[in-house]
C-alpha positions as CSV (number, residue, x, y, z in Angstrom):
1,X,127.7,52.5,68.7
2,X,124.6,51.8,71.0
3,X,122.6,54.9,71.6
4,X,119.2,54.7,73.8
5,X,116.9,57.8,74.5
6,X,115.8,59.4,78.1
7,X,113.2,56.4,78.2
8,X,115.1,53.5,77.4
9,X,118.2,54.8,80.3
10,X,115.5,54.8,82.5
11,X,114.0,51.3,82.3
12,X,117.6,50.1,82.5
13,X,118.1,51.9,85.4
14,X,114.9,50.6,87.0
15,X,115.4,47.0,85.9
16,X,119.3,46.9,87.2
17,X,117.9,48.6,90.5
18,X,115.5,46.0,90.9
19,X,117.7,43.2,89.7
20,X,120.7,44.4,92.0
21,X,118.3,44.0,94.8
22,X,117.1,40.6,94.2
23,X,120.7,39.1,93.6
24,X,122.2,41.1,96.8
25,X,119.0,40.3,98.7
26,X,119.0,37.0,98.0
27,X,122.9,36.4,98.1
28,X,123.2,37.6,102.0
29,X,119.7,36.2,102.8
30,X,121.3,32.4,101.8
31,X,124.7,33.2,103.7
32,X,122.7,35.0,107.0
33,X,119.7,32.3,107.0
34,X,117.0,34.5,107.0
35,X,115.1,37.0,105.1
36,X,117.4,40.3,104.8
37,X,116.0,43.0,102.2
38,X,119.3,44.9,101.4
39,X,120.1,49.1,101.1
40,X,118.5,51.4,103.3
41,X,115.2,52.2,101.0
42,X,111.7,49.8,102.0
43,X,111.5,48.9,98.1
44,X,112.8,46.2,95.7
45,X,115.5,48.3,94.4
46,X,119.2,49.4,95.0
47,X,119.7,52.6,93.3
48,X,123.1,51.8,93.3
49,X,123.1,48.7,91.2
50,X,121.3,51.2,88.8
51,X,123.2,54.0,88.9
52,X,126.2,51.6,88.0
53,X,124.8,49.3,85.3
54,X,124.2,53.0,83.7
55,X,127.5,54.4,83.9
56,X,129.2,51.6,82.8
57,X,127.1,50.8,79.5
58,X,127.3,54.6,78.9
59,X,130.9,54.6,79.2
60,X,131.7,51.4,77.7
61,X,129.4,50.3,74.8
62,X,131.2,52.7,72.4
63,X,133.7,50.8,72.9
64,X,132.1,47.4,71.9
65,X,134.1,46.0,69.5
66,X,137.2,46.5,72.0
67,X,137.0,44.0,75.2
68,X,140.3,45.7,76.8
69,X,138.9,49.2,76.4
70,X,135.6,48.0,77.4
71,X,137.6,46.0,80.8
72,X,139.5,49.7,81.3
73,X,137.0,52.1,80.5
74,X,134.5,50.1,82.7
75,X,136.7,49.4,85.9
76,X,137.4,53.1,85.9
77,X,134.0,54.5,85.5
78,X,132.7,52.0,88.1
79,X,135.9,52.8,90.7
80,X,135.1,55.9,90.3
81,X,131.8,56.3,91.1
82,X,132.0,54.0,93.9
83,X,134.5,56.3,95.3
84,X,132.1,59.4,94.7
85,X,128.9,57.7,96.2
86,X,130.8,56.6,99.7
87,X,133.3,60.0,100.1
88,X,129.4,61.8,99.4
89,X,128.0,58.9,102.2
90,X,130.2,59.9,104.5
91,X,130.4,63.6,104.7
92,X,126.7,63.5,104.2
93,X,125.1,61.1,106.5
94,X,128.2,60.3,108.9
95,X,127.9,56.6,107.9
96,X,130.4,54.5,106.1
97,X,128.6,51.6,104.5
98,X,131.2,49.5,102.9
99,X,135.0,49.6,104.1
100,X,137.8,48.7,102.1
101,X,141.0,50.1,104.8
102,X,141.7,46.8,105.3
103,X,142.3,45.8,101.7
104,X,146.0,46.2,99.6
105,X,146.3,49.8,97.9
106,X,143.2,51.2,99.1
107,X,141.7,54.5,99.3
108,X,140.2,56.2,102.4
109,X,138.6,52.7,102.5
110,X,136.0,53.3,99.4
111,X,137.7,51.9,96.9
112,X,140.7,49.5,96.3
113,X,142.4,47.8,93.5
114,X,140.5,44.2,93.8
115,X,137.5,46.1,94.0
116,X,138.2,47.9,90.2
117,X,140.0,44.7,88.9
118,X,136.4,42.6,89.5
119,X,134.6,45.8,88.8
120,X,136.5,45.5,85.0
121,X,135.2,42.3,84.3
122,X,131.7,42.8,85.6
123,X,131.9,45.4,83.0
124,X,132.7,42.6,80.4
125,X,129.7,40.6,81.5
126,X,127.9,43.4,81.3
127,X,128.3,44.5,78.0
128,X,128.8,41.1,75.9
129,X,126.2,38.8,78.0
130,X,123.7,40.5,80.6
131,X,122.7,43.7,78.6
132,X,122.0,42.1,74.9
133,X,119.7,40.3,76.8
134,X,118.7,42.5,78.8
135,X,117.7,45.2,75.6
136,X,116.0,42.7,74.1
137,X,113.5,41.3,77.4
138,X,112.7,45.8,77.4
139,X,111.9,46.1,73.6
140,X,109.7,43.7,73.4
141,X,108.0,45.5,75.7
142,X,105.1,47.7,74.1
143,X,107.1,51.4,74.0
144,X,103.2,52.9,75.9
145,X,103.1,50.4,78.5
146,X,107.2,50.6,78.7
147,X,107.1,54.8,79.6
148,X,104.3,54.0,82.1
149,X,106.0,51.0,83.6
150,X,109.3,52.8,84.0
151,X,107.9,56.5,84.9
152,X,105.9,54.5,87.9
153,X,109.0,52.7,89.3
154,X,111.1,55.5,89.0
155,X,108.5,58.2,91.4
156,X,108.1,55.2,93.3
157,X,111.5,54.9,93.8
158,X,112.0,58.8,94.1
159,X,109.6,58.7,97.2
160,X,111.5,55.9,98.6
161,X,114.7,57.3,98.3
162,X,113.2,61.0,100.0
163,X,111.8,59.4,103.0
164,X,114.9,57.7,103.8
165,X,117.5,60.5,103.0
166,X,114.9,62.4,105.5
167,X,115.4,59.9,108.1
168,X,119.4,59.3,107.5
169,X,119.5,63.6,107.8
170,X,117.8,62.7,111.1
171,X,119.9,60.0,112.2
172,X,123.2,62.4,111.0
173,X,121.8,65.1,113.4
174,X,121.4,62.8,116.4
175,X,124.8,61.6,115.5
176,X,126.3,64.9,116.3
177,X,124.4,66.0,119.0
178,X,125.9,62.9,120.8
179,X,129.3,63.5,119.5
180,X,129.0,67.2,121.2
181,X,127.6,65.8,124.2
182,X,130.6,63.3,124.6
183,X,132.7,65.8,124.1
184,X,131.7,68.0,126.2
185,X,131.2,64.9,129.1
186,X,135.4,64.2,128.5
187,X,136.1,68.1,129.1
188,X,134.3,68.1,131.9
189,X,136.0,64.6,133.3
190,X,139.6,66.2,132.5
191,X,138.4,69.5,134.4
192,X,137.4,67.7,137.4
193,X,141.1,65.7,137.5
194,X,142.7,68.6,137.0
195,X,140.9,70.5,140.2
196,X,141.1,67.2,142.1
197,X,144.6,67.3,141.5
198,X,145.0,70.7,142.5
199,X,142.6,70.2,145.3
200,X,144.6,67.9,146.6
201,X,147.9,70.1,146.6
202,X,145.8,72.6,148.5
203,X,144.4,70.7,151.0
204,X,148.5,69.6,151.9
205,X,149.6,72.9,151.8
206,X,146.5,74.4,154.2
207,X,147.1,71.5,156.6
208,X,150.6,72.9,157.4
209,X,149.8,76.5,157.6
210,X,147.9,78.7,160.3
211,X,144.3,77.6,162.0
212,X,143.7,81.0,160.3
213,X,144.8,80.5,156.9
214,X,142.3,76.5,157.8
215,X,139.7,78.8,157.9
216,X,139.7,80.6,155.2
217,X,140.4,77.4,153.0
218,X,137.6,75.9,154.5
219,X,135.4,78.9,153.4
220,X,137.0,78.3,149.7
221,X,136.3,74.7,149.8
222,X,132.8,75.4,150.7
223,X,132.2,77.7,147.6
224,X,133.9,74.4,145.3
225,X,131.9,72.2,147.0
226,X,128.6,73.7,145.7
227,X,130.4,74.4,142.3
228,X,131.0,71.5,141.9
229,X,127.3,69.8,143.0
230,X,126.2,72.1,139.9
231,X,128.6,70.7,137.8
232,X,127.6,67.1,138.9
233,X,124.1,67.3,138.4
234,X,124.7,69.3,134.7
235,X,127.1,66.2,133.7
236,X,124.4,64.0,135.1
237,X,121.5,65.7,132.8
238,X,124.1,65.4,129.6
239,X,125.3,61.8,130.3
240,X,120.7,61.0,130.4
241,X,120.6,63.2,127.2
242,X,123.5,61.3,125.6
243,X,121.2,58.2,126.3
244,X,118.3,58.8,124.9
245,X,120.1,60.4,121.5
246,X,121.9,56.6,121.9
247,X,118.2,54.7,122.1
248,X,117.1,57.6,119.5
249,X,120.1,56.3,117.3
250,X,119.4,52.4,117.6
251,X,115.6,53.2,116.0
252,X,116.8,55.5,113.2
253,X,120.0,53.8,112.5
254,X,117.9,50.3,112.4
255,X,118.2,49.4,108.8
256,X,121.2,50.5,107.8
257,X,123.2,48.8,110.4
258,X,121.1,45.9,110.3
259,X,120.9,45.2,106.4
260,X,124.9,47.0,106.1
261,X,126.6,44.3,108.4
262,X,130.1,46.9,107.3
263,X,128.3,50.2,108.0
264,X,129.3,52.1,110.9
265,X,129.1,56.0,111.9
266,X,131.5,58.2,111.0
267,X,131.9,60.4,114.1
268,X,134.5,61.1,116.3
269,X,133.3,58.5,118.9
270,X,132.2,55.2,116.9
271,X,129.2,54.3,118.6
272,X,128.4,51.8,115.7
273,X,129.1,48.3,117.7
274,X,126.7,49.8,121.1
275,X,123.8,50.7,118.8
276,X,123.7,47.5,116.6
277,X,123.6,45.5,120.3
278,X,121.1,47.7,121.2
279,X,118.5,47.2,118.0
280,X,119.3,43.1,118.1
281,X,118.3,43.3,121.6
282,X,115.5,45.8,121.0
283,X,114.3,42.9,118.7
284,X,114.8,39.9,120.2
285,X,112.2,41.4,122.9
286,X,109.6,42.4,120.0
């Protein structure tokens, strides 16, 4: 049985964040044709590439000298994990950023059995060709030079990963201001049928009665008039508001959309495909 200290998990973790990033980087920069840096964080790393590599050797290397328990063991750690980080995505940030609904025998779209069947014999790969190699590239490493090396990627990392939870918090906030504000826009677009409606069954049944009962419908019609002139300018205010939180969106919501091609919001009103036309256009001009 394989058993590594604090230190050791944590320059695996680094070095599988880093080398998650390079593969994934360079993978979707070959099929896109241009430079893409992958995740949401500035840096050379993919926490979750990390986070996974971790879970799986900690699950499965006890299990070393049994491939199937290592396949099983590993495509249910991995499954599972996936499906905590995007159901914690979601009802954190309002984003989805990988989408499996239109998979067979899927799971509120983070997870699905192709997903755990490759994920079983990553874990394979894992254990009996990447990570013996791996171990052995970090112990030759000088155990000094090793903490310092992997306590300096790790805060660097940390940092990363605070600035841009700060700014997907941001983007989440924006995301349901504008969800309120649309709401409250279609409220206010049902109210005004249904007065128009009943406007216009008023105005039919003043034109048949009295000059004196005109009059007083008139006087009515005058107070809704300016009622209403209120209530036009206040949904014009909200539908300018509900702009600028869109153009607000299209600058914080850059790189995930962007470097997530799958990532959309989460919200009641999906404004995902408006806001990506909005940042390729933004950049096209820059």
């Amino acid at each position: 049985m394989y058993t590594y200290h604090f230190q050791e998990w944590l320059i695996f973790f680094c070095f599988y964040c880093v080398f998650g990033w390079c593969f994934e980087s360079a993978y979707v920069s070959l099929v896109s044709r241009r430079p893409v840096n992958r995740g949401f964080l500035k840096g050379p790393w993919l926490p979750l590439y990390g986070s996974g590599a971790v879970v799986v050797l900690w699950l499965t290397l006890p299990f070393r000298t049994h491939p199937f328990m290592v396949y099983l063991v590993g495509a249910l750690g991995a499954t599972a994990l996936e499906y905590v980080t995007g159901e914690a995505m979601v009802r954190l940030f309002k984003v989805r950023y990988w989408d499996y609904s239109n998979q067979k025998f899927q799971y509120k779209g983070h997870i699905c059995l192709s997903s755990s069947v490759v994920w079983g014999f990553l874990s394979l790969l894992m254990v009996y060709v990447v990570h013996e190699r791996v171990a052995l590239l970090v112990f030759r490493i000088p155990g000094e030079i090793r903490s310092v090396l992997a306590f300096t990627v790790a805060i660097c990392m940390a940092c990363d990963t605070g600035a841009a939870f700060r700014r997907t918090m941001d983007l989440r906030e924006v995301l349901l201001q504008a969800e309120q504000i649309r709401m409250e826009l279609e409220r206010r677009a049902a109210e005004k049928k249904r007065l128009f409606d009943a406007a216009a069954v008023f105005t039919k049944a003043a034109v048949e009665e009295s000059i004196e009962n005109r009059k007083e419908a008139l006087l009515q019609s005058k107070d809704r008039i300016a009622s209403r002139t209120a209530s036009v300018l206040e949904t014009a205010q909200l539908e300018e508001r509900l702009e600028q939180l869109r153009e607000r969106m299209s600058r914080i919501g850059e790189r995930p959309l962007l470097q997530s091609p799958r990532a959309r919001f989460m919200t009641l009103f999906d404004d995902t495909g408006d806001i990506r036309e909005r940042i390729r256009k933004r950049k096209k001009k820059s």
